[in-house]
C-alpha positions as CSV (number, residue, x, y, z in Angstrom):
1,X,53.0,83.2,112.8
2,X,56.6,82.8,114.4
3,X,56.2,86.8,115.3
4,X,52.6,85.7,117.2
5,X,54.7,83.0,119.0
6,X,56.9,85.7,120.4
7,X,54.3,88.2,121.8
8,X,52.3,85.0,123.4
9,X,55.4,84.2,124.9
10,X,56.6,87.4,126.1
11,X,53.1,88.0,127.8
12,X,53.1,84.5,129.6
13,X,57.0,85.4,130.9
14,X,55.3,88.9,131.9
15,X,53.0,86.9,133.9
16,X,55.1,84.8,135.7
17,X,55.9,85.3,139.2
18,X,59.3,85.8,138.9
19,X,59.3,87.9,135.7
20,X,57.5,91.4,134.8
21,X,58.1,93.8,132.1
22,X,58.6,97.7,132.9
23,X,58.8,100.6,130.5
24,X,61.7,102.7,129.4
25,X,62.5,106.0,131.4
26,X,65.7,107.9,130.1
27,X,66.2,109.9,133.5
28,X,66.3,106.6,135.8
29,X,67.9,104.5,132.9
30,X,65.2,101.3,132.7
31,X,65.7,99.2,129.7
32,X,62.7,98.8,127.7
33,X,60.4,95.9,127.8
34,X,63.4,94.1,129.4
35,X,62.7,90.6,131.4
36,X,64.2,91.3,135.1
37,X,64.5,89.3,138.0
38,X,62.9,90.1,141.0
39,X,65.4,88.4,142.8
40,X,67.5,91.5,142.0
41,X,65.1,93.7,142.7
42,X,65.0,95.8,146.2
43,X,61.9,98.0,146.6
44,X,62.4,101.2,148.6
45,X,60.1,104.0,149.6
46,X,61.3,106.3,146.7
47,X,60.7,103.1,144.1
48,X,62.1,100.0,142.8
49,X,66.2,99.6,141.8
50,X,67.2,96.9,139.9
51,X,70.7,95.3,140.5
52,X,72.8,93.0,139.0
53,X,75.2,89.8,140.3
54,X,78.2,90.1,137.9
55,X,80.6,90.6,141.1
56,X,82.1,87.4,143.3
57,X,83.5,87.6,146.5
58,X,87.4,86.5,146.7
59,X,85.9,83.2,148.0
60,X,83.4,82.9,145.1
61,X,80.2,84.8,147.2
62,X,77.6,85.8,144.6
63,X,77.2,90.0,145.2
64,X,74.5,91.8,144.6
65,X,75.6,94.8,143.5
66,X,73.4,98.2,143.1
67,X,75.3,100.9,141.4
68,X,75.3,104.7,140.7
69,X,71.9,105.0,142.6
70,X,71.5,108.7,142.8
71,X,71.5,109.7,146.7
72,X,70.9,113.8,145.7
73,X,69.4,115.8,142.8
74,X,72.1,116.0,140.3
75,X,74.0,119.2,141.5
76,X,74.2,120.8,137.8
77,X,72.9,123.9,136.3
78,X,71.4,126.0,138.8
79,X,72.3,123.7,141.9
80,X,75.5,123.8,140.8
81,X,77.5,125.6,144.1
82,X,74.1,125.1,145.8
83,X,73.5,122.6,148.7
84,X,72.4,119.1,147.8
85,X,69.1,118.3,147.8
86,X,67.0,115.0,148.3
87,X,66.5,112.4,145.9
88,X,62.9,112.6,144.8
89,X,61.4,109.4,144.0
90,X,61.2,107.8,140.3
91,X,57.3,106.6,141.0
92,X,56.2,103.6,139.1
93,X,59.8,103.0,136.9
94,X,62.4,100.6,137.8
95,X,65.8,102.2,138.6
96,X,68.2,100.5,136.9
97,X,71.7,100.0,139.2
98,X,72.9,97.7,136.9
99,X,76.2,99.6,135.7
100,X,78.2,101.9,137.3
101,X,77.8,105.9,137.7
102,X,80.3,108.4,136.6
103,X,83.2,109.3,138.6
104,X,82.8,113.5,140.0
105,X,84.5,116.3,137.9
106,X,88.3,115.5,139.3
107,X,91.9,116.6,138.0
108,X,92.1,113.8,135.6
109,X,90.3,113.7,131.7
110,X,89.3,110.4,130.6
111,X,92.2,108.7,129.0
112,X,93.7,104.7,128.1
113,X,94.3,104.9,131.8
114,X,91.5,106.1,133.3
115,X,88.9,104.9,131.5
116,X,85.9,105.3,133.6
117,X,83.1,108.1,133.1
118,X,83.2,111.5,134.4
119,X,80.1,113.7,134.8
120,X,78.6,116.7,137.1
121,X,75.7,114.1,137.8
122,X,77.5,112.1,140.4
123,X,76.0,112.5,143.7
124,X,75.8,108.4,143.7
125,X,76.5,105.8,145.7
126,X,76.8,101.8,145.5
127,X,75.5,99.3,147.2
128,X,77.1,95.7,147.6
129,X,75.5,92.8,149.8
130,X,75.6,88.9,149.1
131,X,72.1,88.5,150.9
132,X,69.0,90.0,149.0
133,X,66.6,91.2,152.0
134,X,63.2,88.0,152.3
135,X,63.7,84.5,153.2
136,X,64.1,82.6,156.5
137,X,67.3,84.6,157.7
138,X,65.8,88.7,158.3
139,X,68.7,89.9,160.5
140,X,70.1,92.8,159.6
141,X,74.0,93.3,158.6
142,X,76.3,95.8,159.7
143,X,76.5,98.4,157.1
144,X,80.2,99.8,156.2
145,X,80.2,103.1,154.3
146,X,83.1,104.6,152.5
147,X,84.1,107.8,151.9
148,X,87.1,107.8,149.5
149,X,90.5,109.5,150.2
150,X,91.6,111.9,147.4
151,X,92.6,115.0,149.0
152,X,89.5,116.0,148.1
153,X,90.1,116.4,144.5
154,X,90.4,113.2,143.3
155,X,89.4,109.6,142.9
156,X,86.1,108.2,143.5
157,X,83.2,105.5,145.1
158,X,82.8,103.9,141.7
159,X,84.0,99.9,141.8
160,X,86.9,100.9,139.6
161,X,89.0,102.4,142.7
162,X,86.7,100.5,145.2
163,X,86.2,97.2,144.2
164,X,84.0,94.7,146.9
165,X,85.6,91.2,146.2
166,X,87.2,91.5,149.5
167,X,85.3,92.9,152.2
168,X,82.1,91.2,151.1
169,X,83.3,87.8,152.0
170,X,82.3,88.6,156.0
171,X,78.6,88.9,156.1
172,X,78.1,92.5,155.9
173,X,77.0,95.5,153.5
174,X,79.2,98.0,152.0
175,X,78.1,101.3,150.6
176,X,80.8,103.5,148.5
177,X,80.0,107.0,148.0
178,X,80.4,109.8,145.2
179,X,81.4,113.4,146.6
180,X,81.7,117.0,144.9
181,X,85.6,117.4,144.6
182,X,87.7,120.6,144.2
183,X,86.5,124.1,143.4
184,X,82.9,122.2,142.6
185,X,82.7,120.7,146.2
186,X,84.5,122.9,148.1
187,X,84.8,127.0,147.2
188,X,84.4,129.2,149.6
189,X,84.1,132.8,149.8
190,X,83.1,133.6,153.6
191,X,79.5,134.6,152.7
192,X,76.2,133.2,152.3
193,X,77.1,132.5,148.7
194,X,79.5,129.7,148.8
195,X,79.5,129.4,152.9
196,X,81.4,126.0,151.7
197,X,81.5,122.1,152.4
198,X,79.8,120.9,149.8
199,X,81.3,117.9,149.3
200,X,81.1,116.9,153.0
201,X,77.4,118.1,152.7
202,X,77.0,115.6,150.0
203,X,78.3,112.7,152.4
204,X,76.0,113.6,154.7
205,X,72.9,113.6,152.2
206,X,74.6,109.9,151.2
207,X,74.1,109.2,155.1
208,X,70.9,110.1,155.6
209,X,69.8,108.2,152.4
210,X,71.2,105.5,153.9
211,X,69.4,106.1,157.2
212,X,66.0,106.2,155.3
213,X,66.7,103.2,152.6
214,X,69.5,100.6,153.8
215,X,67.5,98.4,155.5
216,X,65.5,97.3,151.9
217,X,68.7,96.3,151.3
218,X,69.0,94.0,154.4
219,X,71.4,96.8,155.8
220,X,71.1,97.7,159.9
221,X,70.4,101.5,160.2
222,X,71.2,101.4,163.1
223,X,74.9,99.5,162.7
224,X,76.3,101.7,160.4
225,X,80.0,102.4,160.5
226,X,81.9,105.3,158.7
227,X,85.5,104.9,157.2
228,X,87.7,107.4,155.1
229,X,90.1,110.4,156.1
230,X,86.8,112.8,156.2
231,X,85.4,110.5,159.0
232,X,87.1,112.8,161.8
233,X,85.1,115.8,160.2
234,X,81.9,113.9,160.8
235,X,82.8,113.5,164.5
236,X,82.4,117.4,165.1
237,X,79.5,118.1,162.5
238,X,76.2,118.8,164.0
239,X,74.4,117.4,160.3
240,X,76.6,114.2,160.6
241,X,75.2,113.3,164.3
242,X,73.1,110.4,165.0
243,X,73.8,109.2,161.2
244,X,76.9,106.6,162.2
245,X,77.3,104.6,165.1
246,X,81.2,103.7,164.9
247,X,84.2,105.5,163.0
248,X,87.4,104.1,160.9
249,X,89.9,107.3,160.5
250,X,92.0,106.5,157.8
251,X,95.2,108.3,157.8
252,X,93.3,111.5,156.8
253,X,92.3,114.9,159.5
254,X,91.8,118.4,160.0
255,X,95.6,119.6,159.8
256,X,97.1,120.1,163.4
257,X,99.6,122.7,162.0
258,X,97.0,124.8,160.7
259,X,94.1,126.6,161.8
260,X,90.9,125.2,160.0
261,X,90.1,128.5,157.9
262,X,87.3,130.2,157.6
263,X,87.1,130.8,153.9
264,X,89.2,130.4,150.9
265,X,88.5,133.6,149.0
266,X,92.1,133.9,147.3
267,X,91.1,130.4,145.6
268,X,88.2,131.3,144.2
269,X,89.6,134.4,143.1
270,X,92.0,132.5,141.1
271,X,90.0,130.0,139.8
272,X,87.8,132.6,138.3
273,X,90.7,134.1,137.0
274,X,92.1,130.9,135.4
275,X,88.3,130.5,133.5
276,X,88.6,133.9,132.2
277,X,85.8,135.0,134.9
278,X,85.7,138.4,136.7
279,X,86.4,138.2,140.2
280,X,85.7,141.3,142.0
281,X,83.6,139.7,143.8
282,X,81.8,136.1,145.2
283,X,78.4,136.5,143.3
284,X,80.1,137.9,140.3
285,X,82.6,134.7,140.4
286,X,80.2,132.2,141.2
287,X,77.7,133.0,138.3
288,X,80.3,133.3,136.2
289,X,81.9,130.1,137.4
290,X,78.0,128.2,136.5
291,X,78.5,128.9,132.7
292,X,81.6,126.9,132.4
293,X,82.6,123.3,131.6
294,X,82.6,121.2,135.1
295,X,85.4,119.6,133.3
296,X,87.3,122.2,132.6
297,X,87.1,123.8,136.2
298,X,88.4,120.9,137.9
299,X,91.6,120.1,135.5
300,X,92.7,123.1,136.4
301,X,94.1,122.2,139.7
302,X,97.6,121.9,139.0
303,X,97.6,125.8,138.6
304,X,97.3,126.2,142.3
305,X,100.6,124.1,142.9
306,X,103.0,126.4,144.2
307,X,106.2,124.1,144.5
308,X,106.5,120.9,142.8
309,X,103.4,118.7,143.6
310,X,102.9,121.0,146.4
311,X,100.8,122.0,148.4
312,X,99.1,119.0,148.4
313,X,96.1,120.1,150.6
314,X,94.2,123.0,148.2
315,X,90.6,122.9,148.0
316,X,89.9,122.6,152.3
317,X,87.3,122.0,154.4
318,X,86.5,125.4,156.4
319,X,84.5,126.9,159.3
320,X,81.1,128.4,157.8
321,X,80.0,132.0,158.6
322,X,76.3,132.9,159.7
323,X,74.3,131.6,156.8
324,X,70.3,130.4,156.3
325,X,71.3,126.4,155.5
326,X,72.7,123.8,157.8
327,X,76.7,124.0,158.8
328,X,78.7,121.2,158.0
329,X,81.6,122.9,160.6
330,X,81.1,125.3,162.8
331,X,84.1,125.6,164.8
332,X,87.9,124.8,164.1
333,X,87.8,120.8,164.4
334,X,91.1,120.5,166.4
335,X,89.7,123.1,169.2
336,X,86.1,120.6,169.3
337,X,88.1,117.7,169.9
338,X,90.2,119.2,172.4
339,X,86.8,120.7,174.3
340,X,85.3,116.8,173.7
341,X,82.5,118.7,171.6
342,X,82.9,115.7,169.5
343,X,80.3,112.5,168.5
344,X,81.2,109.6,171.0
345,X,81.7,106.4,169.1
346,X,84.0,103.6,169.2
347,X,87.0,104.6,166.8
348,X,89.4,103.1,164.8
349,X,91.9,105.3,163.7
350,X,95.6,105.0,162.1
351,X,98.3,105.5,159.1
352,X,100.1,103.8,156.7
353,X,104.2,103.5,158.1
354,X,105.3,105.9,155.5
355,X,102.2,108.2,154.6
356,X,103.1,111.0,152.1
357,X,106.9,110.4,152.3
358,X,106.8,109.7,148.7
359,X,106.7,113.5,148.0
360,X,110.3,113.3,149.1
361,X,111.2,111.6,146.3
362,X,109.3,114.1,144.2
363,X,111.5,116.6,145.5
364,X,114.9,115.1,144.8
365,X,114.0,114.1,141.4
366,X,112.8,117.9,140.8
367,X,116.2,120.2,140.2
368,X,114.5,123.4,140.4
369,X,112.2,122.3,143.4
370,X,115.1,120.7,145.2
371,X,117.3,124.0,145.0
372,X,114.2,126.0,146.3
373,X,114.4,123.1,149.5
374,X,118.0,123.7,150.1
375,X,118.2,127.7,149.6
376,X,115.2,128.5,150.8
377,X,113.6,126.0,153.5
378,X,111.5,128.6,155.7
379,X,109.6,129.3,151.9
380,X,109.3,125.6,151.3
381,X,108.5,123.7,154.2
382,X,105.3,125.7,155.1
383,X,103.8,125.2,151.1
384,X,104.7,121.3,151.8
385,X,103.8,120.4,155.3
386,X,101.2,123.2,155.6
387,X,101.5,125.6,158.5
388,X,101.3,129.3,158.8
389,X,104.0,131.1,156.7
390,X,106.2,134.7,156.3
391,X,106.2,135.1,160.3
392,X,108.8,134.8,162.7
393,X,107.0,131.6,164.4
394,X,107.4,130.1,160.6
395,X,110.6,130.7,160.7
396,X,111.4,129.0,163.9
397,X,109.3,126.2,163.2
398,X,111.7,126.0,160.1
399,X,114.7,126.1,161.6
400,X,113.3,123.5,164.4
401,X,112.0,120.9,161.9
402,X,115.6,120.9,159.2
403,X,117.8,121.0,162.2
404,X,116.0,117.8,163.4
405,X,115.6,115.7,160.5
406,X,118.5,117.2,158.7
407,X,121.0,118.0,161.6
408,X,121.4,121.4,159.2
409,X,123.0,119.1,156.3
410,X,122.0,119.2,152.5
411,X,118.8,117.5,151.4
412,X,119.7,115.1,148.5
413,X,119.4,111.5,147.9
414,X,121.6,110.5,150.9
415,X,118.5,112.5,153.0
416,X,115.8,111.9,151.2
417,X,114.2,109.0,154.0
418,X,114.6,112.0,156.5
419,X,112.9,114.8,154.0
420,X,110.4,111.5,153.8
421,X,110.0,110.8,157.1
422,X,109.2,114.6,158.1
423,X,106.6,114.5,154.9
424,X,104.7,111.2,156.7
425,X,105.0,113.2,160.6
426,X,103.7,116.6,159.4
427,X,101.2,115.5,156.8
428,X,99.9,112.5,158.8
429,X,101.1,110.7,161.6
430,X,101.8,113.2,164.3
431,X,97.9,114.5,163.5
432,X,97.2,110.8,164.0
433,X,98.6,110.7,167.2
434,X,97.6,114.1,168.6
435,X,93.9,113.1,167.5
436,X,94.1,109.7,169.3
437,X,95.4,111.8,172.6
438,X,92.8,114.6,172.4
439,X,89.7,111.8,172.1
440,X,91.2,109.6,174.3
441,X,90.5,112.1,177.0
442,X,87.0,112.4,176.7
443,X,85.5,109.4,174.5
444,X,84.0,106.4,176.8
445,X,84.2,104.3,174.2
446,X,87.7,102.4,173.1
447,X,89.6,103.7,170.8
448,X,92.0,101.2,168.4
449,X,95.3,102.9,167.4
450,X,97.2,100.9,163.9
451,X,100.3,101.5,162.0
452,X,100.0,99.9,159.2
453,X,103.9,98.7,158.1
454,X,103.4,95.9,155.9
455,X,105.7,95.8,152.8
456,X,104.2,94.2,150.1
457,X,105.4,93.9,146.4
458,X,102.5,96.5,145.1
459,X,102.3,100.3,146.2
460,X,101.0,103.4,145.0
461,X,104.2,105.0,144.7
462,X,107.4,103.5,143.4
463,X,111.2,104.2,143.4
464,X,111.9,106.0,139.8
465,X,114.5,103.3,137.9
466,X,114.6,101.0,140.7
467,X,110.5,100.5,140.5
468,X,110.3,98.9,143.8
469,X,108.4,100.5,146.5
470,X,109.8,102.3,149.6
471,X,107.1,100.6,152.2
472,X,103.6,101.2,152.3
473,X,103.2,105.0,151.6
474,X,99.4,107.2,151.8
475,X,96.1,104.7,150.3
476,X,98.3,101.2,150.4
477,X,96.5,99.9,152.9
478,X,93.3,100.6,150.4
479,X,95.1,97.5,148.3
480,X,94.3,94.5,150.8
481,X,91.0,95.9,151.8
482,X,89.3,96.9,148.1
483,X,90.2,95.2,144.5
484,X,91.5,98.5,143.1
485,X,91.7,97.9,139.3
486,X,92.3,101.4,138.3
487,X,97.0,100.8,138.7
488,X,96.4,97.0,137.4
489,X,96.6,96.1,141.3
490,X,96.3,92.1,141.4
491,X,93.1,90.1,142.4
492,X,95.0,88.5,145.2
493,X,94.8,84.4,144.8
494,X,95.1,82.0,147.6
495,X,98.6,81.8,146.8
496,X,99.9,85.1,146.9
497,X,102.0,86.3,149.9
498,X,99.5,89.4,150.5
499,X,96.3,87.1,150.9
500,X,97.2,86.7,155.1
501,X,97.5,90.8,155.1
502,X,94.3,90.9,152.7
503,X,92.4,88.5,155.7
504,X,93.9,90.1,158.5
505,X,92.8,93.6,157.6
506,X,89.0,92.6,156.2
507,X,88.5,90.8,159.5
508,X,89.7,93.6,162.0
509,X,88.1,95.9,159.8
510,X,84.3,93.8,159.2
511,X,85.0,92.7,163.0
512,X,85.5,96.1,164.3
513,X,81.6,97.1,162.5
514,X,80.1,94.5,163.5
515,X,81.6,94.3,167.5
516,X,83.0,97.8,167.8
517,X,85.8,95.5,168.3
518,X,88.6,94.7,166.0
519,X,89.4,91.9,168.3
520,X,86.8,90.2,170.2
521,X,88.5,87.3,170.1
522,X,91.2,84.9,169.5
523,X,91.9,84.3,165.8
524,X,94.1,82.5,163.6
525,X,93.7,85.0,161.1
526,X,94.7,87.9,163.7
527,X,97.8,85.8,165.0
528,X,95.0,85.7,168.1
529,X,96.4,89.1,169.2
530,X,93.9,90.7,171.5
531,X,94.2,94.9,170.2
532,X,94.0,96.6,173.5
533,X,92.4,100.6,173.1
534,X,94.8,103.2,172.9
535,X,94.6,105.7,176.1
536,X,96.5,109.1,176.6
537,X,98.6,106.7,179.3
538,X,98.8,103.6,177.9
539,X,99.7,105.0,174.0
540,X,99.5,101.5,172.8
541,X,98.8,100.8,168.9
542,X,98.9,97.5,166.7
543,X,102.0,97.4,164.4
544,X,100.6,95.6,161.8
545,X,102.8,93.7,159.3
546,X,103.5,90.1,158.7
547,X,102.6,89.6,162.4
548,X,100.2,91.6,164.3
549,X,102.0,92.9,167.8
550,X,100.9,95.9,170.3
551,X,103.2,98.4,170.3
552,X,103.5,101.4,172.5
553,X,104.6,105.7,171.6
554,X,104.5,105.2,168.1
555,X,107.4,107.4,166.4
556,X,107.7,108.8,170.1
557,X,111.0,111.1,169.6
558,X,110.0,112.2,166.2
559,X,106.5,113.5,167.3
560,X,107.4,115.0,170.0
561,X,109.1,117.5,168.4
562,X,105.6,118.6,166.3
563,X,103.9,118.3,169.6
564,X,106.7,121.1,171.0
565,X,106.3,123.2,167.6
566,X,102.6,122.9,167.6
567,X,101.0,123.3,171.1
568,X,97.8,122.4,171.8
C-alpha cells in the first residue's frame, strides 16, 4: 500500500508544472528518475542542461551555476592530437551541469592538495549567471570569458582555481574555460601532423559555443569580452575574429625577445623519448604518443627544465605551416601587431608590479643553479628570460642586461630584488609595454594601461622562512577578482583590508565589459579616478594599489634598455 502511495505520488510531481522526471544517460550524466527544477533548467539548441544554485555571490546573490558542459568532442582516442570538434547534441536527455568537470591532463597528479579530478575529457566550460533567462527583465548581460593563465601547462577553468563569488555580484555572465595543456595541447612538429595550437584551438571552439548557445543563458553574444594572458593571441587569429567584442590582457603575450617559432620538433622528439616512443619521425611519435597514459605525458614536464625552474615557457604557441584545417597563427604575433594586422577592440591590458620576479628567489635558494648564474650568465639568462642563445647578439644582450641590473657585481641575496626585477621586465612587463605602444598606433579604440602594485597579506609566492610575500608577483591579481580555493586563499569578508582592492578591481573589470570603459564615471569605489587610455604619446597607466592614481612611463629607464636590446 505505502509502496502504491509513492508511485501515485511520484506520477502527480511528474505532472506538475514545475517538476518532470528524465531518464538516466551515462555519457551526459542525468540522474535517474530524479525530480528537477525547471527553474534550473536552460534549454539550448543542442538540448537541455540542468544547473544547480549551491554558489552565493560575496553579497549573498543566489548563482546559477552550469558546470563541466562539454563545448568539443572529448579529444581522447583517436582525436587525441587532432583538432577539436563540435559538441553534437545529447537529443531528448537532460545534461546534467550540476558538478564540476575534470581539470586537463596538467603537471600535477591528484594529491591532499589538489584534490580535484583530472581527465583527457575536459574540453568544458562553466557557466555562472544570477538571472535565469524568462520573466519581465529579457536584457541581455555582458558575457565575461576566461581563459586561465598557466603557462600553458597548468591550472584550470574549473571553480576550484576560478571561483565566481566575486565577479557575479555586478550583473553580468561569466564563462571559465578548459584548454588542452602541454605536449596534449600544444606539440608541434612543422607538418600537417601536429601543425600545432590545439589548446588555443580549443578556446576558440569554447568561443564559438558561446556564440551559438550564451544567449539561453541570458548572455549577450554580442557583448562578449575575453580576459587571460592568451587574449593577445586571439587578437591576431583569423578563427578568433568576430567571436569577442572587447579584450583584458592579463600580464601574459607572445614573447618580444623571441621570435614566435614555427615548430617545436626538438620537444616532441624528447617527449617521445621520455615515453619510451621512437622518434624518427612526427607520425611515428605521434601514434606512438596516442597509446600512452594522458597522465603520464603531461607529468613529465619537469624533464624539459633545463636550469632550476627554468625555462618557464616550454610547450609554445607557434606559426602553422601550409596545412588542410584552420590556422590558429599564421604569422609571428609581434610582426601583426606592429603591421596593425590585428582585431580592433577596446583593450585592457597590464601586469602585476612584480610579475615573475619570484623565480629570483628560486635562484638564490638553488646552490648549483645560483653558481651556473654567476659563472656562466650568457648560458643562463637566455634559458630564464627567453631569447635567442650561443650567438654573439646573446652574448651582448648578456653582457647589456647584468651590467644594468647588476652593475657587473655578484648575484646573491644582497641582489636578488635586481635578478627579480630583470625576471618581472623580460618575462612580462617590457612585453606589456611594447604591446600597448605597437596597438596604440593603429587601434581606434582606447586602450587602458594598469600596474597592478597592491600589497596584500596573501600571494602566490612567499619569502622562504620569512613567509611573507615580496608584493604582488605573476596571477595575484587573480586573488581579488576569483575566490581561488585551490592555496586556502580567504573568502574576503566585509572586514578584511583586501575587500576595497576586491571592489575596485570587479568594478573596473565588470565596468570595462559592459562600457568598454573601466571608468565611465565617478565612483566611490574607484577613488572617482577617471582612467584616461594609454597612447604611444601620452604613456599613461593606472597604478593601482590602496588608491587608484594615473601614472605615466611605467618602469621608464628600466624598459628602455629591453627596448634598445630588442628592436622592433
Amino acid at each position: 500500500m505505502i509502496q502504491k502511495i509513492n508511485v501515485i505520488l511520484l506520477l502527480i510531481l511528474c505532472s506538475a508544472s514545475i517538476f518532470h522526471c528524465y531518464r538516466y544517460s551515462e555519457n551526459v550524466g542525468i540522474v535517474e528518475n530524479n525530480i528537477l527544477s525547471e527553474s534550473n533548467i536552460v534549454y539550448t539548441s543542442l538540448g537541455r542542461i540542468l544547473g544547480s544554485t549551491n554558489f552565493k555571490t560575496r553579497l549573498g546573490k543566489i548563482i546559477y551555476a552550469f558546470r563541466g558542459i562539454r563545448f568539443a568532442e572529448p579529444p581522447i582516442g583517436n582525436r587525441r592530437f587532432q583538432p577539436p570538434e563540435p559538441r553534437r547534441s545529447w537529443g531528448d536527455d537532460i545534461l546534467n551541469a550540476t558538478e564540476e568537470g575534470p581539470a586537463c591532463p596538467q603537471t600535477v597528479r591528484i594529491t591532499s592538495e589538489f584534490p580535484y579530478r583530472i581527465s583527457e575529457d575536459c574540453l568544458r566550460l562553466n557557466i555562472y549567471t544570477t538571472k535565469m533567462p524568462g520573466g519581465l527583465d529579457n536584457s541581455l548581460r555582458p558575457v565575461m570569458v576566461f581563459f586561465h593563465s598557466g603557462e600553458f601547462y597548468g591550472m584550470s577553468g574549473i571553480s576550484y582555481f576560478l571561483g565566481p563569488e566575486y565577479l557575479l555580484d555586478a550583473d553580468n555572465i561569466l564563462v571559465t574555460v578548459n584548454y588542452r595543456l602541454g605536449a596534449l595541447g600544444f606539440i608541434s612538429t612543422g607538418d600537417e601532423h601536429a601543425p600545432g595550437n590545439l589548446g588555443l584551438k580549443d578556446q576558440v571552439f569554447a568561443l564559438r559555443w558561446i556564440q551559438n548557445h550564451i544567449q539561453d543563458f541570458g548572455g549577450d553574444p554580442n557583448q562578449v569580452t575575453i580576459m587571460g594572458s592568451s587574449v593577445a593571441l586571439h587578437l591576431v587569429s583569423p578563427m578568433s575574429k568576430g567571436l569577442f567584442h572587447r579584450g583584458i590582457v592579463m600580464s601574459g603575450l607572445p614573447k618580444a625577445t623571441l621570435e614566435t617559432p614555427k615548430h617545436q620538433y626538438h620537444l616532441a622528439e624528447k617527449q617521445a623519448e621520455l615515453l619510451d616512443c621512437p622518434s624518427s619521425n612526427s607520425l611515428e611519435i605521434l601514434e606512438c604518443l596516442k597509446t600512452k597514459d594522458a597522465e603520464d605525458i603531461s607529468t613529465t614536464l619537469s624533464s624539459f627544465q633545463e636550469l632550476g625552474l627554468d625555462p618557464i615557457l616550454i610547450w609554445k604557441p607557434v606559426v602553422e605551416p601550409a596545412h588542410s584545417g584552420e590556422k590558429f597563427l599564421t604569422d609571428d604575433p609581434n610582426k601583426l601587431f606592429k603591421e596593425g594586422k590585428f582585431t580592433k577592440v577596446p583593450i585592457l591590458c597590464g601586469i602585476t608590479d612584480n610579475e615573475f620576479a619570484y623565480l629570483a628567489y628560486e635562484v638564490v635558494n638553488n646552490k648549483t643553479v645560483l653558481n651556473e648564474w654567476n659563472n656562466n650568465f650568457a648560458y643562463a639568462a637566455p634559458i630564464g628570460i627567453g631569447y635567442e642563445r650561443n650567438t654573439s647578439r646573446s652574448k651582448n644582450i648578456s653582457d647589456s642586461l647584468r651590467s644594468f641590473y647588476f652593475s657587473d657585481s655578484e648575484i646573491n641575496e644582497s641582489t636578488v630584488e635586481q635578478l627579480g626585477k630583470m625576471y618581472a621586465d623580460g618575462m612580462a612587463g617590457f612585453v606589456m609595454n611594447r604591446f600597448a605602444n605597437l596597438i596604440s598606433q593603429w587601434n581606434p579604440f582606447p586602450i587602458y594601461f594598469y600596474k597592478f602594485a597592491y600589497k596584500g597579506l596573501n600571494s602566490y609566492f612567499y619569502l622562504p622562512k620569512l613567509n611573507r610575500p615580496i608584493g604582488p608577483v605573476h596571477y595575484d591579481d587573480l586573488i581579488y577578482i576569483f575566490f581561488i580555493r585551490h592555496q586556502k586563499f580567504p573568502l574576503f569578508g566585509p572586514n578584511d583590508p583586501a575587500i576595497r582592492t576586491v571592489e575596485r578591481m570587479t568594478k573596473l573589470y565588470t565596468n570595462f565589459a559592459k562600457f568598454g570603459n573601466p571608468t565611465p564615471e565617478k565612483d566611490p569605489i574607484t577613488d572617482r579616478v577617471i582612467w584616461e587610455p594609454f597612447t604611444s604619446d601620452n604613456k599613461k597607466y593606472m597604478n593601482i594599489q590602496c588608491t587608484l592614481k594615473m601614472k605615466q612611463d611605467m618602469f621608464a629607464e628600466r624598459y628602455a634598455i629591453w627596448n634598445r636590446l630588442f628592436p622592433i
